[in-house]
C-alpha positions in Angstrom: 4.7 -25.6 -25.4 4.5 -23.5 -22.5 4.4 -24.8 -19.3 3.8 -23.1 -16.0 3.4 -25.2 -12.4 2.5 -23.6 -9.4 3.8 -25.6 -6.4 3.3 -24.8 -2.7 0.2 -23.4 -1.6 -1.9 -24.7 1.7 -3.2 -23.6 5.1 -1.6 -21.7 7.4 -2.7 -19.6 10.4 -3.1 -15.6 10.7 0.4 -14.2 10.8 2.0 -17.0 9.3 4.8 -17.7 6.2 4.5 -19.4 2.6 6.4 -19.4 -0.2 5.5 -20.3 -3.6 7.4 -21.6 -6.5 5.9 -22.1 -10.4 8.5 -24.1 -12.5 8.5 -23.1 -15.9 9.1 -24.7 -19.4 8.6 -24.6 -23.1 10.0 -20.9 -24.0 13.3 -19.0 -22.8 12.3 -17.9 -19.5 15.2 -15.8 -18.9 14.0 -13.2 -21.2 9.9 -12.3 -20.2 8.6 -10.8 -17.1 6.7 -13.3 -15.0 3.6 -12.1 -12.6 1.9 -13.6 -9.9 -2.0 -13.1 -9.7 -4.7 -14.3 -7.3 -8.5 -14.9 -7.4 -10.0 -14.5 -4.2 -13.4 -16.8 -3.9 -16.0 -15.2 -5.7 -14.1 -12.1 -7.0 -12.5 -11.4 -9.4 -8.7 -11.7 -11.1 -6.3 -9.5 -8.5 -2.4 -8.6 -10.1 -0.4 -9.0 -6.9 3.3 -8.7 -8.4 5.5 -8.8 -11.1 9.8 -9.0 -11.5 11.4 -8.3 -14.5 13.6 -10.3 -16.6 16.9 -10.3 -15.2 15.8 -10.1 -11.3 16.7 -6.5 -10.9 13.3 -4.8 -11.0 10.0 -5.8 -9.0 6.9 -4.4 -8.5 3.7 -5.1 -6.5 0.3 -4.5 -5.1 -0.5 -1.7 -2.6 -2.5 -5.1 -0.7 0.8 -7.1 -0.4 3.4 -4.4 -0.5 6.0 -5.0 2.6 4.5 -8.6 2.8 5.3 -10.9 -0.6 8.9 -10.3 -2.1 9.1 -12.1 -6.0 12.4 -13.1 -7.0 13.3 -15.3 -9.2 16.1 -18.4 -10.5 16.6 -18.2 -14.2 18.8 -20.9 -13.9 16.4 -23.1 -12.9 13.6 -21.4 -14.7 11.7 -21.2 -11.6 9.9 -17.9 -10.6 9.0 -17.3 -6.2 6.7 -15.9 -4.0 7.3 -15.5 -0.4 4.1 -14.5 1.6 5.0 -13.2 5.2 2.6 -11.8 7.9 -1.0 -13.5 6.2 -4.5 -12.4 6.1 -7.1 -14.3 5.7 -7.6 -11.7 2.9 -5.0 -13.5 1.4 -6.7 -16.2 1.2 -7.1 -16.9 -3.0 -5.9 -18.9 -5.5 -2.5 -18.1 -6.9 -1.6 -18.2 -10.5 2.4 -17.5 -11.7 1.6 -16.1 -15.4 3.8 -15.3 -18.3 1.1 -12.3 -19.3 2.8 -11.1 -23.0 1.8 -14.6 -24.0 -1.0 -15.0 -22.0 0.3 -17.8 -20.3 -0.5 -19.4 -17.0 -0.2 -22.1 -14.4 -3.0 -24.0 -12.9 -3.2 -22.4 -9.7 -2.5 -23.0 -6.0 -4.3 -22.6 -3.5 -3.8 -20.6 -0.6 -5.9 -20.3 2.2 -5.0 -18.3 5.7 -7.6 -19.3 8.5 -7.5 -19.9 12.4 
């Protein structure tokens, strides 16, 4: 059974740092791209980045590009998210997804606010 758990979400100021981690179970997570997406309150479901299997190739949103960097551990099946420079745009609940299987975590929360 697949299992995805976000860890590391909170408040932080304008300007600041987070870094997420979802630790992953239940399938050979060395071999799928893993995503990150967010949901902003009251909007709707926002891609934000993805890395490919081995690391080597990453990709992201136009909103967070230069900001978040995804990488990844496959030897501890654990997939990251560091968010540098915050908005309060930001602000969203963050979901790590295995999307081919249309798999995903529970969510953390982020919020950015003075």
């Amino acid at each position: 059974q697949v299992q995805l758990v976000e860890s590391g979400g909170g408040l932080v100021q304008p300007g600041g740092s987070l870094r997420l981690s979802c630790a992953a179970s239940g399938f050979t997570f060395s071999s799928y791209i893993m995503s990150w997406v967010r949901q902003a309150p009251g909007k709707g479901l926002e891609w934000v980045s993805d890395i490919n299997s081995g690391g080597g190739s990453t990709y992201y949103a136009d909103s967070v590009k230069g900001r978040f960097t995804i990488s990844r551990d496959n030897a501890k099946n654990t997939v990251f998210l560091q968010m540098n420079s915050l908005k309060p745009e930001d602000t969203a609940v963050y979901y790590c997804a295995k999307i081919s299987g249309g798999d995903w975590g529970q969510g953390t929360q982020v919020t950015v606010s003075s």
